[in-house]
N, C-alpha and C positions, 0 to 999 in steps of 0.2 A: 328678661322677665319671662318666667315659665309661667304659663295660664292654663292649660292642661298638659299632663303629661302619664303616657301609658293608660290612658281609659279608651273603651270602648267608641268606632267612628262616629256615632250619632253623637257622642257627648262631646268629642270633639268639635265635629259641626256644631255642635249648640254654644259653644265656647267660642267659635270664631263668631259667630252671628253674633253674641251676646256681647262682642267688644269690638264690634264692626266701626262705633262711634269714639272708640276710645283714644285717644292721642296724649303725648308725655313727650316732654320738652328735658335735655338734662346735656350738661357738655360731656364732654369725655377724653380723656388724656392717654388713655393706653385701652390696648385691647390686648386679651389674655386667651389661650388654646387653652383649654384642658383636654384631657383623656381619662377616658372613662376606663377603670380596672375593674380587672376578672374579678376583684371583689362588688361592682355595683358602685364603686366609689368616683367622683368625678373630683379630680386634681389637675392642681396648674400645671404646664407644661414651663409656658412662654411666655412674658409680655413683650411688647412690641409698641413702644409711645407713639403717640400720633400726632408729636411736638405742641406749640401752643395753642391751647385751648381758646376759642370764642369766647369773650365776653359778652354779657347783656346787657 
């Protein structure tokens, strides 16, 4: 989850302080690299599973 990105540091710090309370609960089965191109573009590279997922 991207919460700021490329703003000015005050706005940043106001972004972190502002979701200091925040918490998110989610499983997850793979994780993925991207790379970011000389176009500004971010694409996948890789996944990489991280086998069976927790149940709730």
């Amino acid at each position: 989850m991207t919460v700021a990105h490329e703003v000015a540091d005050d706005l940043l710090d106001a972004a972190f302080d502002g979701m200091a309370d925040y918490e998110a609960a989610f499983d997850v089965d793979e994780v993925h690299l991207f790379e970011h191109g000389d176009d500004g573009v971010w694409r996948p590279v890789q996944g990489f599973p991280l086998g069976d997922a927790p149940t709730r």
